[in-house]
C-alpha positions in Angstrom: 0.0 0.0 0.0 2.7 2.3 0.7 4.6 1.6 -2.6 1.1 2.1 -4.6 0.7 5.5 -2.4 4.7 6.7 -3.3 3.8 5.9 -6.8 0.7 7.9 -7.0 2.1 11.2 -5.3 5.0 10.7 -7.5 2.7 10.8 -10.6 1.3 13.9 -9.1 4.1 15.6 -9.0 5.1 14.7 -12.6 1.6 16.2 -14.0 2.3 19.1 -11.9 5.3 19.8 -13.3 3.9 19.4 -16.9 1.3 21.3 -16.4 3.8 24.4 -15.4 5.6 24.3 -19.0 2.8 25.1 -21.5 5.5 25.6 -23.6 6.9 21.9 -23.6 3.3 21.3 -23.7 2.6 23.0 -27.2 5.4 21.2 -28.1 4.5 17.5 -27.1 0.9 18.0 -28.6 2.2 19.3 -31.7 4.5 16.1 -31.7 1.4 14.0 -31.6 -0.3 15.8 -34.7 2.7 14.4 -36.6 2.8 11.3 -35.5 -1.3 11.5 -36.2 -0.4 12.9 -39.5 1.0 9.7 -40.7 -1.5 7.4 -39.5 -3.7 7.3 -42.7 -0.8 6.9 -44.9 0.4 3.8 -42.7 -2.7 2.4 -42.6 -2.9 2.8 -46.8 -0.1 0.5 -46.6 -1.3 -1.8 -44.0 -4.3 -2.7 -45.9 -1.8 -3.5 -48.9 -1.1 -6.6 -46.6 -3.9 -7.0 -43.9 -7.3 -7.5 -44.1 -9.0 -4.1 -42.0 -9.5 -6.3 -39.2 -6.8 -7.5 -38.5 -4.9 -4.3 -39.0 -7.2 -3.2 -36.4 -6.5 -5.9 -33.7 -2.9 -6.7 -34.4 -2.3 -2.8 -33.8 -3.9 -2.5 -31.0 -2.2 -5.6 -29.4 1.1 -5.0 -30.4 0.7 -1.6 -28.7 -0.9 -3.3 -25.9 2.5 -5.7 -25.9 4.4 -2.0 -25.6 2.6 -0.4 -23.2 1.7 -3.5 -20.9 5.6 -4.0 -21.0 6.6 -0.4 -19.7 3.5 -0.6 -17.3 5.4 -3.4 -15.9 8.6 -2.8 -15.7 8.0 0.4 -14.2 5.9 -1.4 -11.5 3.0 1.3 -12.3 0.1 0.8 -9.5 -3.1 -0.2 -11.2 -5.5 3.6 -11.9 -8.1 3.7 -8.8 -11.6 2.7 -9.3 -13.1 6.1 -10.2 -11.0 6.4 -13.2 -11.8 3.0 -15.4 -15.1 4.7 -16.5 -12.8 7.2 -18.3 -10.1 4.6 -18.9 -13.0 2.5 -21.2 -14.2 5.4 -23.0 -10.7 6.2 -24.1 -10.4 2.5 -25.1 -13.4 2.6 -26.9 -13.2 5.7 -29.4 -9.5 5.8 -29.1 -7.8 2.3 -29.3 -10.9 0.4 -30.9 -13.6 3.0 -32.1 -11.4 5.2 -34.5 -8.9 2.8 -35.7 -11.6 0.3 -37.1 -13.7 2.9 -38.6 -11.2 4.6 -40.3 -9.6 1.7 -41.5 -13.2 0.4 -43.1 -13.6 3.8 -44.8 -9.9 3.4 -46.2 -10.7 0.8 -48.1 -12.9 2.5 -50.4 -11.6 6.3 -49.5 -8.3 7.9 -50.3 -6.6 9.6 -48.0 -7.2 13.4 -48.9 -11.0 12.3 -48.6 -10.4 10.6 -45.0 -8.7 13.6 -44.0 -12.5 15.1 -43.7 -12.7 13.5 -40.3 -9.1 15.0 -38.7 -10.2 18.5 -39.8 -13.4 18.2 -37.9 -11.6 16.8 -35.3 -10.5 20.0 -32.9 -13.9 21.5 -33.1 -15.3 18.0 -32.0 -13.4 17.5 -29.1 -13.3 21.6 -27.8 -17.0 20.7 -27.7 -17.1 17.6 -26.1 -14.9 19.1 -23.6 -17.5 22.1 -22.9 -19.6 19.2 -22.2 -17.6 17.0 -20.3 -14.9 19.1 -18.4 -16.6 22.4 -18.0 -14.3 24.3 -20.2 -15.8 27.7 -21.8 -13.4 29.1 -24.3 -13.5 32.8 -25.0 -15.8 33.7 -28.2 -12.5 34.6 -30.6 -11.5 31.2 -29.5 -14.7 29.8 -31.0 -15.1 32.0 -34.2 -11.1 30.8 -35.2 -12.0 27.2 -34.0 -15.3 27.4 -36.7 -13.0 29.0 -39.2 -10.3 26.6 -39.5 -12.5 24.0 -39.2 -14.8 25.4 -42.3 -11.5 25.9 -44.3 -10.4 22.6 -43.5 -14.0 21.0 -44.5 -14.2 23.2 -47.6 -10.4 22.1 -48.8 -11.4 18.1 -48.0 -15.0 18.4 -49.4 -13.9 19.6 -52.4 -11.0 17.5 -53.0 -13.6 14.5 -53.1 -16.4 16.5 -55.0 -18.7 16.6 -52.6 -20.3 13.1 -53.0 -20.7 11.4 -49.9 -20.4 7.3 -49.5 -21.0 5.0 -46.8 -17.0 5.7 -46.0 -18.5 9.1 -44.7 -20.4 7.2 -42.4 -17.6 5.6 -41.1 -16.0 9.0 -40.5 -18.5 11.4 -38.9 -19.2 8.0 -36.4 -15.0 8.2 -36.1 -15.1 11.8 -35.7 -18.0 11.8 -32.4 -15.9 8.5 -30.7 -12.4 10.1 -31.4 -13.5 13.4 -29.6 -15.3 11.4 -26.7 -12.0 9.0 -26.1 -10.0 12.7 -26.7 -12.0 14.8 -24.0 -11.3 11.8 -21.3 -8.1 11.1 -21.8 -7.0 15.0 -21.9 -9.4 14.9 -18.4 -7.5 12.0 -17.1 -4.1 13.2 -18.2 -4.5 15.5 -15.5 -4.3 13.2 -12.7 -2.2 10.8 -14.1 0.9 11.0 -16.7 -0.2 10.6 -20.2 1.4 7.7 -21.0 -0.5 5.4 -18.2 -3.9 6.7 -19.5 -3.2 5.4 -23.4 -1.3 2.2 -21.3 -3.7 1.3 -19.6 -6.2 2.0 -22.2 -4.4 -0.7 -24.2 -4.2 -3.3 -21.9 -7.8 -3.0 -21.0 -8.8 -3.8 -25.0 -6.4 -7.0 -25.0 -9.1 -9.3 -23.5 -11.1 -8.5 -26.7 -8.2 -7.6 -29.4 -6.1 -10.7 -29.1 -9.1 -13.1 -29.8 -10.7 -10.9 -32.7 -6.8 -10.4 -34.2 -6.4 -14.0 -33.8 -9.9 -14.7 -35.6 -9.5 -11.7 -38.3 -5.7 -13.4 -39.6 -7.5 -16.7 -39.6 -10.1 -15.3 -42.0 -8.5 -12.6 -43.8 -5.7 -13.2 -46.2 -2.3 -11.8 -45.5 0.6 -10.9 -47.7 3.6 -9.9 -45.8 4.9 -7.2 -47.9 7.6 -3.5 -47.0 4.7 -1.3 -47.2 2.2 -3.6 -44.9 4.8 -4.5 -42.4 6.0 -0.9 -41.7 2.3 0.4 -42.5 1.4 -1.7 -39.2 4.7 -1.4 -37.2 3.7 2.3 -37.3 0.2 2.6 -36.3 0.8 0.2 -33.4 3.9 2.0 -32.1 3.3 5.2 -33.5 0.0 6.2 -33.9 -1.5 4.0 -31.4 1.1 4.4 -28.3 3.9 6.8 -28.8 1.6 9.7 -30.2 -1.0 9.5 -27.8 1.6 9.7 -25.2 3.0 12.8 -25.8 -0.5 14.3 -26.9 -2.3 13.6 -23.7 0.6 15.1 -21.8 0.6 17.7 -24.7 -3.5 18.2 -22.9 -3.0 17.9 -20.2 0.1 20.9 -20.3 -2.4 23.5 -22.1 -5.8 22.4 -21.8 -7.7 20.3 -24.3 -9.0 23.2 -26.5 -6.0 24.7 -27.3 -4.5 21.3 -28.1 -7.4 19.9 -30.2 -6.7 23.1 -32.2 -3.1 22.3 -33.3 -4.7 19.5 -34.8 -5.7 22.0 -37.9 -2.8 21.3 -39.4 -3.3 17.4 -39.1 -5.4 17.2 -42.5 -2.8 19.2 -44.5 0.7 17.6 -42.8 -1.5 14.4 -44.0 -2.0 15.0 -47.7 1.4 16.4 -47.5 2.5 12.5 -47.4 -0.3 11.2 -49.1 1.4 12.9 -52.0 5.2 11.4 -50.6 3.9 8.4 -49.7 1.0 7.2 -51.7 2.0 9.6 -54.6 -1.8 11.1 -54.5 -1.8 14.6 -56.1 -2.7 17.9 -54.7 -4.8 21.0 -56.1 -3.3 24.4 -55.9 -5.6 25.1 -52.9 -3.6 23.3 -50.5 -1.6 26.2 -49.9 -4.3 28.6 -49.5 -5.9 26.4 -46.9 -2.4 25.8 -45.0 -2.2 29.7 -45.0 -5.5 29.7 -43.4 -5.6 27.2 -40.9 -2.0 28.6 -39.4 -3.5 31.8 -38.8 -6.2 30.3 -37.2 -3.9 28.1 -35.0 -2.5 31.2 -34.3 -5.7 32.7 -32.7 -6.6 29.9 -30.8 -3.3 29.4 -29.4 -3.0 33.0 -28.1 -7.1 33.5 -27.3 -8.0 33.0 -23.5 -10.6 30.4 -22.2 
């Protein structure tokens, strides 16, 4: 009992401290939107390989293998009690919710398309955290919030011509569970260090991951290739674990509206290696709407809540 009570003060202290360098804080956030950034690209090239199953399930184990490991070998006390209500919501829209619906609207989507769902994304989750935490961000917080959003939906909507498909489904549901698992992690990343909430998050999906993953590769053909390989490798270590480390720590330094906002950029950074990557092309408006949505980082980043 006394090691479990040394080892919560001691995570404590570390949020503390985090939460005294918003500076570090922009920084690790802003790490995360890269690593984000990369995710739909990497899972292109997963489902070169893997059925979207067990992309799904074999990402979220393999992070689940990471995190379990450094949860152990740091002897980190289980979270208490009042915490595993937020702990499953995270593992629902973050681990299971977002990840498999993305995936299933990658299969018919490109990437630019998909990108839809990211750009929506900050306005999403500055809402849900009205809702949930209480927040209330100043109203030139909003209107830049609403702007970059609508430039971000305007550049994505019109890169696909406007149709919508049942992958658009897939993304608005995405979109709702990705803010909701968002909001409580950023809530929870306040008590505890960042990379516990998305560890513990994984390790609480493996009772349901390793059966379906083990079910999905049975059914689903596989063809080992470069692209798959690294395509999963990545959004199991980076996407999955790594990136939601330093993005809830990223929250939980300057508050989850200012954060979410950062992730403006997320939808261009993305077709930015769609076009690397997946050698997709790009419209002359992509410029124009990266012009835009760093002014309108810039707002929210300097508005007060």
């Amino acid at each position: 009992m006394r090691v479990q009570s040394s080892a919560t003060t001691a995570s404590r202290i570390a949020v503390a401290a985090e939460r005294d360098r918003p500076g570090l804080g922009t920084l690790q956030a802003a790490l995360g939107v890269i690593a984000f950034s990369l995710t739909f690209p990497a899972t292109a090239w997963g489902l070169e390989g893997f059925g979207p199953w067990s992309l799904v399930a074999v990402r979220s184990v393999l992070a689940a293998v990471i995190a379990g490991g450094a949860l152990l070998a740091l002897r980190v006390p289980l979270p208490a009690r009042r915490h595993w209500f937020g702990l499953g919501v995270v593992a629902a829209g973050v681990v299971l919710g977002f990840p498999l619906l993305t995936t299933l609207a990658l299969e018919t989507s490109t990437t630019a398309h998909a990108a839809v769902v990211v750009g929506l994304l900050p306005l999403t989750t500055a809402l849900f955290s009205a809702l949930r935490v209480g927040t209330r961000p100043s109203r030139t917080f909003w209107a830049a919030a609403l702007a970059g959003a609508a430039a971000v939906l305007a550049f994505t909507v019109q890169q696909s011509g406007g149709a919508l498909s049942t992958a658009d489904v897939y993304l608005f549901v995405a979109l709702l569970v990705c803010a909701a698992g968002y909001t409580e992690g950023g809530r929870l990343a306040r008590v505890m260090p960042g990379w516990h909430v998305i560890g513990w998050a994984l390790v609480l999906c493996l009772p349901l991951t390793v059966p379906v993953a083990a079910f999905a590769l049975a059914q689903e053909p596989v063809h080992l290739t470069a692209h798959s390989v690294t395509g999963l490798l990545w959004v199991a270590a980076g996407s999955q674990f790594l990136g939601l480390v330093v993005w809830y720590r990223g929250m939980a330094a300057v508050g989850i509206p200012k954060a979410s906002q950062l992730q403006l950029a997320q939808p261009l950074l993305t077709l930015v290696w769609s076009v690397l990557l997946l050698g997709e092309h790009l419209t002359v408006a992509a410029p124009l709407t990266a012009a835009a949505v760093l002014v309108c980082i810039a707002v929210t980043q300097r508005a007060r809540g």
